[in-house]
Every structure is written in C-alpha cells, then in structure tokens.
ChimeraX commands (.cxc) that place a marker at each C-alpha (Angstrom):
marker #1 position -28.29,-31.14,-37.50 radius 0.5
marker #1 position -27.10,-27.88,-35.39 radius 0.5
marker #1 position -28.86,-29.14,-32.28 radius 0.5
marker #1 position -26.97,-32.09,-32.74 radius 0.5
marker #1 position -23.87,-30.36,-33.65 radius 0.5
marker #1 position -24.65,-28.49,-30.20 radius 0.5
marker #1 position -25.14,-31.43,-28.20 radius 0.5
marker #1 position -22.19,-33.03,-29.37 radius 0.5
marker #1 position -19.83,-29.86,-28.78 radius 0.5
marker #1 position -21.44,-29.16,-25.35 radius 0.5
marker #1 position -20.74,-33.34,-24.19 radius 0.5
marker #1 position -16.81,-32.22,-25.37 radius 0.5
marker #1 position -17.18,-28.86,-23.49 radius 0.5
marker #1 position -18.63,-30.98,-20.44 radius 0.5
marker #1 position -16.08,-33.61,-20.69 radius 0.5
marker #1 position -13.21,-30.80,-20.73 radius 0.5
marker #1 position -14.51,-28.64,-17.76 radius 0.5
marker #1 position -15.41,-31.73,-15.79 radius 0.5
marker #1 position -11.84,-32.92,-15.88 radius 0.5
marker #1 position -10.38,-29.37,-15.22 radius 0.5
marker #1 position -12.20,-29.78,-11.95 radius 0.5
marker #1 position -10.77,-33.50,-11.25 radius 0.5
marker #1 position -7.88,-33.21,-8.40 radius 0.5
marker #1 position -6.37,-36.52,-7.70 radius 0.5
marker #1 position -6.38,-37.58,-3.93 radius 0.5
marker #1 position -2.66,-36.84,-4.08 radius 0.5
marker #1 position -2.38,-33.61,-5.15 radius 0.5
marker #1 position -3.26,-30.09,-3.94 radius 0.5
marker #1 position -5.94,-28.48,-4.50 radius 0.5
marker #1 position -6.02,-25.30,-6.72 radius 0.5
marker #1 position -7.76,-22.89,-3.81 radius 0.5
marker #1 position -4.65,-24.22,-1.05 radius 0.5
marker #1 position -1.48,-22.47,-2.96 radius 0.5
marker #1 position -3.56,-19.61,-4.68 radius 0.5
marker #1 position -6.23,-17.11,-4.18 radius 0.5
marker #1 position -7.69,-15.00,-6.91 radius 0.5
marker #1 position -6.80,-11.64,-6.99 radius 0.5
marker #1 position -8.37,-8.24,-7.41 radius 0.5
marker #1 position -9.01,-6.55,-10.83 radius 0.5
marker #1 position -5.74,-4.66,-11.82 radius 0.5
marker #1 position -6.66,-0.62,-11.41 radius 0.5
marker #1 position -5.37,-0.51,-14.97 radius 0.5
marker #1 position -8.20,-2.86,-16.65 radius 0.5
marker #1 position -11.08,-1.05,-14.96 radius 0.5
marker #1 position -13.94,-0.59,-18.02 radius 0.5
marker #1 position -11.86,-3.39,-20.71 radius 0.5
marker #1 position -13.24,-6.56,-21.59 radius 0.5
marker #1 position -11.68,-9.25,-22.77 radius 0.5
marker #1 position -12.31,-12.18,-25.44 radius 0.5
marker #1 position -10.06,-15.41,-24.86 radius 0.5
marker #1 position -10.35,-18.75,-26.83 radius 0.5
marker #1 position -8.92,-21.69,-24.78 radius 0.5
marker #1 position -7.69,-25.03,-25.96 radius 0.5
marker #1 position -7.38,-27.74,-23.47 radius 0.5
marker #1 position -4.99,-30.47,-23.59 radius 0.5
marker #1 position -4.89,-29.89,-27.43 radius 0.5
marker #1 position -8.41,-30.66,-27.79 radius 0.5
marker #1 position -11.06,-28.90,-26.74 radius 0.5
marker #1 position -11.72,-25.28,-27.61 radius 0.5
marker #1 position -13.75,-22.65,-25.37 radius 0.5
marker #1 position -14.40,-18.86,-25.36 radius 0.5
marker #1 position -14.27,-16.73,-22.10 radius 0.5
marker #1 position -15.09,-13.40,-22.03 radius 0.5
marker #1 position -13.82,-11.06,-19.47 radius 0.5
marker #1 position -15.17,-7.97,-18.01 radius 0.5
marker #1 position -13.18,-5.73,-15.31 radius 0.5
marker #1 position -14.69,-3.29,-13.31 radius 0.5
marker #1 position -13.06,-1.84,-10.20 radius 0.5
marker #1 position -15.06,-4.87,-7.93 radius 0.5
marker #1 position -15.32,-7.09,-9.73 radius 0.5
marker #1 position -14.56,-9.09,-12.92 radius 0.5
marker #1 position -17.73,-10.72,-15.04 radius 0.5
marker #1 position -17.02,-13.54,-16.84 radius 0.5
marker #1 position -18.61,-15.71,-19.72 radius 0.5
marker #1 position -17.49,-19.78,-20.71 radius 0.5
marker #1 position -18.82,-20.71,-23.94 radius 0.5
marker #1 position -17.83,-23.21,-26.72 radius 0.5
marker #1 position -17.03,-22.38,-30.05 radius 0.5
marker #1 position -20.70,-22.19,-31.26 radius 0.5
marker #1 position -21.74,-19.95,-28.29 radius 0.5
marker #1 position -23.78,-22.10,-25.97 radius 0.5
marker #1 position -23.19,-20.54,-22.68 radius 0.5
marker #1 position -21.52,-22.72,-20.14 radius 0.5
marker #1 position -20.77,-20.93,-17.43 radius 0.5
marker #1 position -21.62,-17.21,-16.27 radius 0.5
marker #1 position -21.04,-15.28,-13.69 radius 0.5
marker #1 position -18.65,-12.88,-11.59 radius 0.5
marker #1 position -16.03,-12.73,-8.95 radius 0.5
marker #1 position -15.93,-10.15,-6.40 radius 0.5
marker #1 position -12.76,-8.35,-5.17 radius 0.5
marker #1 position -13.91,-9.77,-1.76 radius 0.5
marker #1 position -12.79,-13.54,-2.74 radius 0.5
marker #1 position -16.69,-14.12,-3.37 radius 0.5
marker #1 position -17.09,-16.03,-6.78 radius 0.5
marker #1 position -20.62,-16.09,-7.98 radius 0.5
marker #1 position -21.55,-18.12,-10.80 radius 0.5
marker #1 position -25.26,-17.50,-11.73 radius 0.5
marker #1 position -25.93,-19.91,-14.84 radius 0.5
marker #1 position -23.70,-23.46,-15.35 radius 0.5
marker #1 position -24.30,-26.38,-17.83 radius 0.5
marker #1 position -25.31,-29.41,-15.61 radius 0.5
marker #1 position -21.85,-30.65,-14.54 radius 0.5
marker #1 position -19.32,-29.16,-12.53 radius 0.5
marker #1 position -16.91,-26.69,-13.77 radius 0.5
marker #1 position -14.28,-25.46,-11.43 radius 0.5
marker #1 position -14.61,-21.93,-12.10 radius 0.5
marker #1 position -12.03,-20.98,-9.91 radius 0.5
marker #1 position -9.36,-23.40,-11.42 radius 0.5
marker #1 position -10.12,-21.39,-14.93 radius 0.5
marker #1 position -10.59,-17.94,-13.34 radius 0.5
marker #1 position -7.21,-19.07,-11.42 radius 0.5
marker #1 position -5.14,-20.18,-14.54 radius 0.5
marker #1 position -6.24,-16.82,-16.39 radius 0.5
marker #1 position -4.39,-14.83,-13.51 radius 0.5
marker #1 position -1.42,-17.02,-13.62 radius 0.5
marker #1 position -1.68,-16.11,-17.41 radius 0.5
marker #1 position -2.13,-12.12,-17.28 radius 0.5
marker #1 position -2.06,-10.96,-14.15 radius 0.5
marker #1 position 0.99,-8.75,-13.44 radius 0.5
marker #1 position 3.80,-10.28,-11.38 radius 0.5
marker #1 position 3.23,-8.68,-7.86 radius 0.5
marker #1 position -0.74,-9.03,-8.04 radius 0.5
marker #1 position 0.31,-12.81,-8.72 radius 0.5
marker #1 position 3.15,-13.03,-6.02 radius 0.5
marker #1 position 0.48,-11.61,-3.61 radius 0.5
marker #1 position -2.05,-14.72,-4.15 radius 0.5
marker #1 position 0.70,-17.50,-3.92 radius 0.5
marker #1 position 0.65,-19.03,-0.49 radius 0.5
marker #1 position 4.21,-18.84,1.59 radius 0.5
marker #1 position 5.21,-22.44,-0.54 radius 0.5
marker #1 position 4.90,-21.57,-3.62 radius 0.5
marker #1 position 7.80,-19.64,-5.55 radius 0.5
marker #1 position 7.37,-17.38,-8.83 radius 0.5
marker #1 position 10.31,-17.45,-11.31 radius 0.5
marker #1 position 9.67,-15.30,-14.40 radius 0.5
marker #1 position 12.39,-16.62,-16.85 radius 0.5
marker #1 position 13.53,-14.78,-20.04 radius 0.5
marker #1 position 13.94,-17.57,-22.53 radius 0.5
marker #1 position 17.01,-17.37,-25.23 radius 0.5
marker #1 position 14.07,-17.16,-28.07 radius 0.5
marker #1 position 12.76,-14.27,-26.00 radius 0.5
marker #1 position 9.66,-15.86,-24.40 radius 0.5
marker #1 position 9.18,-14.81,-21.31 radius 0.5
marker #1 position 8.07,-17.93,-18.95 radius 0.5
marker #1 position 6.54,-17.85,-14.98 radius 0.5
marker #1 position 7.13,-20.90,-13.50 radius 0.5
marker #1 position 5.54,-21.97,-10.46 radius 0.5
marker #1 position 7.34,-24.21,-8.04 radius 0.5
marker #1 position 6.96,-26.25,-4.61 radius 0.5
marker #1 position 9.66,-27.60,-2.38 radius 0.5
marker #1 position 12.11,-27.42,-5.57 radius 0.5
marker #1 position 9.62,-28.91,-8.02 radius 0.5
marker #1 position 7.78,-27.44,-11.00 radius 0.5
marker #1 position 4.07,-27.53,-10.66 radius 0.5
marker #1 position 3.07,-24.44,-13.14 radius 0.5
marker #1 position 4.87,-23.47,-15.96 radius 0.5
marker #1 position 3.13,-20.37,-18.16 radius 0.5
marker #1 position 5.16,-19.66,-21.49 radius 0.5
marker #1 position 4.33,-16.48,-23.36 radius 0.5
marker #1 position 4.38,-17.05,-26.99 radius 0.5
marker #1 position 3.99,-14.11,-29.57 radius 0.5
marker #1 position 0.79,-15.49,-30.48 radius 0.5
marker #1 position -0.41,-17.03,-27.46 radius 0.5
marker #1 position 0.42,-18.21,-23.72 radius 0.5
marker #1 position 0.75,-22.21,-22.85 radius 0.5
marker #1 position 0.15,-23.07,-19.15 radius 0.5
marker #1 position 0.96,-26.48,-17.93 radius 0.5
marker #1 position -0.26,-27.94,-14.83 radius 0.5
marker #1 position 2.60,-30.00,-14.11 radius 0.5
marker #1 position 0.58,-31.23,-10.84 radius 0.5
marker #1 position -2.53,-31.94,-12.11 radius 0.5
marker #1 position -1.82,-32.84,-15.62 radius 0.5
marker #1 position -3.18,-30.59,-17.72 radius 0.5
marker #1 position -2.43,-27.89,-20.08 radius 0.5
marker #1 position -4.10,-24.82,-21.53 radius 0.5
marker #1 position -3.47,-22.45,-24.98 radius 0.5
marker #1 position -5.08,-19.33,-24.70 radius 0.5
marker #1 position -5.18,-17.02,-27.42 radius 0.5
marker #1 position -6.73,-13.19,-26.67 radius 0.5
marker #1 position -9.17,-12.53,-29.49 radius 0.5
marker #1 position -9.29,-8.45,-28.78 radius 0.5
marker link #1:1,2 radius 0.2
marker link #1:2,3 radius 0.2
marker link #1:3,4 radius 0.2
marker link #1:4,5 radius 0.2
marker link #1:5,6 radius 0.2
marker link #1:6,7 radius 0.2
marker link #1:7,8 radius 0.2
marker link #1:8,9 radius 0.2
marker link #1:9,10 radius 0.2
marker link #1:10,11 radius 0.2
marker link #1:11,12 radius 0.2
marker link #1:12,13 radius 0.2
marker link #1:13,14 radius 0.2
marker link #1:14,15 radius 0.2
marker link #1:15,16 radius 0.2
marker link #1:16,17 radius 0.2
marker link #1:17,18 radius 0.2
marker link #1:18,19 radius 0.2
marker link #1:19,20 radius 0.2
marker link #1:20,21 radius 0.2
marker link #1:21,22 radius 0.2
marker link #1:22,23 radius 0.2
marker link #1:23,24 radius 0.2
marker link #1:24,25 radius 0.2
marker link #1:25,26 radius 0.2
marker link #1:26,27 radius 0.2
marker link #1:27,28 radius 0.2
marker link #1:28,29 radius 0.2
marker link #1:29,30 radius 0.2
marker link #1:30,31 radius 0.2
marker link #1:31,32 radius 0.2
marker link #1:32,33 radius 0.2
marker link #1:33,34 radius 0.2
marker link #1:34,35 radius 0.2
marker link #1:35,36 radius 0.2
marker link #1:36,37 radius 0.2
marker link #1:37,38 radius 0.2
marker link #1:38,39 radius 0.2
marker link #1:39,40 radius 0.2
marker link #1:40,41 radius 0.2
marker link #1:41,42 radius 0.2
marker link #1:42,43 radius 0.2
marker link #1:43,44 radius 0.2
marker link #1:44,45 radius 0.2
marker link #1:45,46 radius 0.2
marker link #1:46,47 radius 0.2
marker link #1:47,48 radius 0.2
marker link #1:48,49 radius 0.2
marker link #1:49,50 radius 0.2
marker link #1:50,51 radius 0.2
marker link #1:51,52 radius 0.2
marker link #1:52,53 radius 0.2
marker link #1:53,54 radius 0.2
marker link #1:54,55 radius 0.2
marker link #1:55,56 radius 0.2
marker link #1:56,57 radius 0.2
marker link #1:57,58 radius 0.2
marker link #1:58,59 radius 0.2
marker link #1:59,60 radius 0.2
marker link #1:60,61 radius 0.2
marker link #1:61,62 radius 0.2
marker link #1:62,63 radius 0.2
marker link #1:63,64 radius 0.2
marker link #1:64,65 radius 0.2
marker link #1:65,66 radius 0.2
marker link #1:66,67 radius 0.2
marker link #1:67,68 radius 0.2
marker link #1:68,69 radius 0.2
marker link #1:69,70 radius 0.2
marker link #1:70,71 radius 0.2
marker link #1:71,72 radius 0.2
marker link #1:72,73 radius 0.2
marker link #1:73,74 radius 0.2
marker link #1:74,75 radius 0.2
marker link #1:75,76 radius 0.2
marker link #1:76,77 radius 0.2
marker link #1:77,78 radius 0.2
marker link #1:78,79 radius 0.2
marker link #1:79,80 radius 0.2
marker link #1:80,81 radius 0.2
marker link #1:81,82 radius 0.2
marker link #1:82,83 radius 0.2
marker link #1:83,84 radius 0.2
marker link #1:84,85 radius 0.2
marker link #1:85,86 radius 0.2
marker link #1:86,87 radius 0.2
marker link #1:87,88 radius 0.2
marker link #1:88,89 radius 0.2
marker link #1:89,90 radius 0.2
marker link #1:90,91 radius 0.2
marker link #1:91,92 radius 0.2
marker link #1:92,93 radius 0.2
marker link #1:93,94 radius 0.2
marker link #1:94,95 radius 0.2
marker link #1:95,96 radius 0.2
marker link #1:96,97 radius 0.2
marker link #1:97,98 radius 0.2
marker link #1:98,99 radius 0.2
marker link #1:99,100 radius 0.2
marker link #1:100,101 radius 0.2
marker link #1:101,102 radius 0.2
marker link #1:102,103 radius 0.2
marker link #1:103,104 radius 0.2
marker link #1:104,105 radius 0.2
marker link #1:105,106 radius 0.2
marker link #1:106,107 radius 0.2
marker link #1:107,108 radius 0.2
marker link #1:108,109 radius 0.2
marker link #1:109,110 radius 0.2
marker link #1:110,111 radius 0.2
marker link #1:111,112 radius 0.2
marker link #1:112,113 radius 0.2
marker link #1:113,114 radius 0.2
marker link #1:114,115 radius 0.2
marker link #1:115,116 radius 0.2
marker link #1:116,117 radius 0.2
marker link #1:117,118 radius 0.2
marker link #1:118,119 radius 0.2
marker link #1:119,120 radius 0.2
marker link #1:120,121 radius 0.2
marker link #1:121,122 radius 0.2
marker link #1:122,123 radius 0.2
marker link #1:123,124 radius 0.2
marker link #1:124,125 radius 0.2
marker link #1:125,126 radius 0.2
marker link #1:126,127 radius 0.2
marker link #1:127,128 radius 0.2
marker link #1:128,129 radius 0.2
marker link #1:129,130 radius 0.2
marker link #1:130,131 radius 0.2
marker link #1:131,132 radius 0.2
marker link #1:132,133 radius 0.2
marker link #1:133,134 radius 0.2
marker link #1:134,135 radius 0.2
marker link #1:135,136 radius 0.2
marker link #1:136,137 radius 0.2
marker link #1:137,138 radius 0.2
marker link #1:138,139 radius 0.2
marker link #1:139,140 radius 0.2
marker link #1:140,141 radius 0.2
marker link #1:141,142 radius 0.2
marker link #1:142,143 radius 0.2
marker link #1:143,144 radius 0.2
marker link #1:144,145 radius 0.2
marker link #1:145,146 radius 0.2
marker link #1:146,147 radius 0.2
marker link #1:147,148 radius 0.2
marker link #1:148,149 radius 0.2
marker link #1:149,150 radius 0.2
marker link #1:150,151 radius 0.2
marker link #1:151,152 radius 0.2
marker link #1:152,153 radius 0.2
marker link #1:153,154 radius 0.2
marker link #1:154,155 radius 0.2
marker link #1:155,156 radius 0.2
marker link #1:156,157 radius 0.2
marker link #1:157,158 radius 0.2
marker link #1:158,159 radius 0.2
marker link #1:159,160 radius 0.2
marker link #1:160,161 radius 0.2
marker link #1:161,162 radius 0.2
marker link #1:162,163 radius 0.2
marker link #1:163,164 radius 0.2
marker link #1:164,165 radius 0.2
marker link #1:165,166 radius 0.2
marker link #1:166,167 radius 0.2
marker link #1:167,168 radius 0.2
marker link #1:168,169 radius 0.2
marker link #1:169,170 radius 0.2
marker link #1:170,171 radius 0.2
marker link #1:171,172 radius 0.2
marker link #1:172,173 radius 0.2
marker link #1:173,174 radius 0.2
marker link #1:174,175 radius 0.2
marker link #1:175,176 radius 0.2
marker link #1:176,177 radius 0.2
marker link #1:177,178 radius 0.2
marker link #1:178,179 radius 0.2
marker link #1:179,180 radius 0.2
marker link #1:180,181 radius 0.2
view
C-alpha cells in the first residue's frame, strides 16, 4: 500500500514539476529576464525547510542550505521521496546530481524562491534591463513585489503573515510557500 501510495504521489509530483518546466512558444523563458543570484552574506551556515503548493494542488518540500558559494538544495514530496538534489554555485553553475526521471526546471523553482526571499537589491540585480520591480505596501499591510514588462504584470509575489503567493502571470502558474523553520 505505501509503495503505491509513493508511486501515486511521485506521478502528482512528476506531473507538477513537469509543467513548471512547460514555457509556451509565446512566452519568455524564465533564464531571459532573470538570473539567480548569490547567497545573501547574511544566510551563510542557515538552512531552510519550505513546503510548496502548486496551483492549489500539489504539495512539495525544498530544503535549503546557504553557504558563502553556494546554496544546496533538496525537492521532495510530502512523504520524502527525493526528487530533485543538488546545488547552485555563486558562479551561475546549477548542478543537480540526483532527479526523478522527468524534467524539472530547477532553475524556474530555485528562481521563484529568490523572487520570494531574496532581498530587494540582490533581486533588482538579476532582473534583466526590461523587467521592473515594484514592492507595494498593501492597505491590509502585505507587502507585494510585482514584476512587470513593457507596462504589464508578469510576477506578482504577495507576502502573507503565514505564507508568500507568487503568480506567474506569464506562464500561468502559481505557487504557496510556507517556511517550515
């Protein structure tokens, strides 16, 4: 019954990342208006545990590790089948060393976390020249980033108390991260 129950979880988990990776023909792709960042000089030695939700469905783990590098990083779903491992450098290199047979766009993920936590000039830093950063105080007091491009919305990250909501206008997606630690 639990390999079953594995199987079944890890076809959702490959259905989820599979379409995270999916750019439509008309649409940019994540790599040409952003490139990842180095680790924040403040995070050096914390780890971090984050459980995703994707378009409301879906529900992942990924745990972070920062060094002064490098960050390690860790996809799993909920029962902790390992999906995707691996590290990116400080030097743009992203190494993924172990991946469930289907592809995950690692850097889309990796990408959406820094839109997510990454401080506002480390962000403003990645964004190529056509891509503007609004952080908006909202009247409830969530702070939002929005993302835009030639006057339209692609990103818009909205920091809840209890967790941060990122939808990819774009590419038609969203994602709920909660940080477990």
């Amino acid at each position: 019954m639990r390999n079953r129950l594995t199987l079944v979880l890890l076809m959702v988990a490959c259905s989820w990342l599979s379409s995270c990776s999916l750019i439509n023909d008309k649409q940019a792709s994540a790599q040409a208006f952003y490139q990842l960042q180095p680790v924040p000089s403040e995070w050096v030695g914390q780890s971090w545990l984050n459980q995703f939700q994707f378009n409301q469905q879906t529900q992942m783990l990924l745990a972070l590790e920062f060094n002064a590098n490098a960050f390690n990083f860790a996809l799993m779903d909920l029962s902790g089948v390992l999906l995707a491992q691996g590290r990116w450098l400080n030097t743009g290199q992203l190494i993924v060393d172990k991946s469930v047979p289907v592809p995950i766009d690692m850097q889309r993920i990796l990408q959406d976390i820094q839109w997510m936590h990454w401080p506002e000039q480390s962000v403003r830093q990645g964004l190529n020249s056509t891509i503007k950063m609004q952080n908006k105080l909202q009247q409830n007091g969530n702070m939002q980033r929005i993302f835009s491009q030639n006057g339209r919305d692609i990103v818009t990250v909205t920091d809840y108390l209890d967790a941060i909501l990122l939808i990819h206008h774009l590419d038609e997606y969203q994602v709920k991260v909660q940080r477990l630690n």
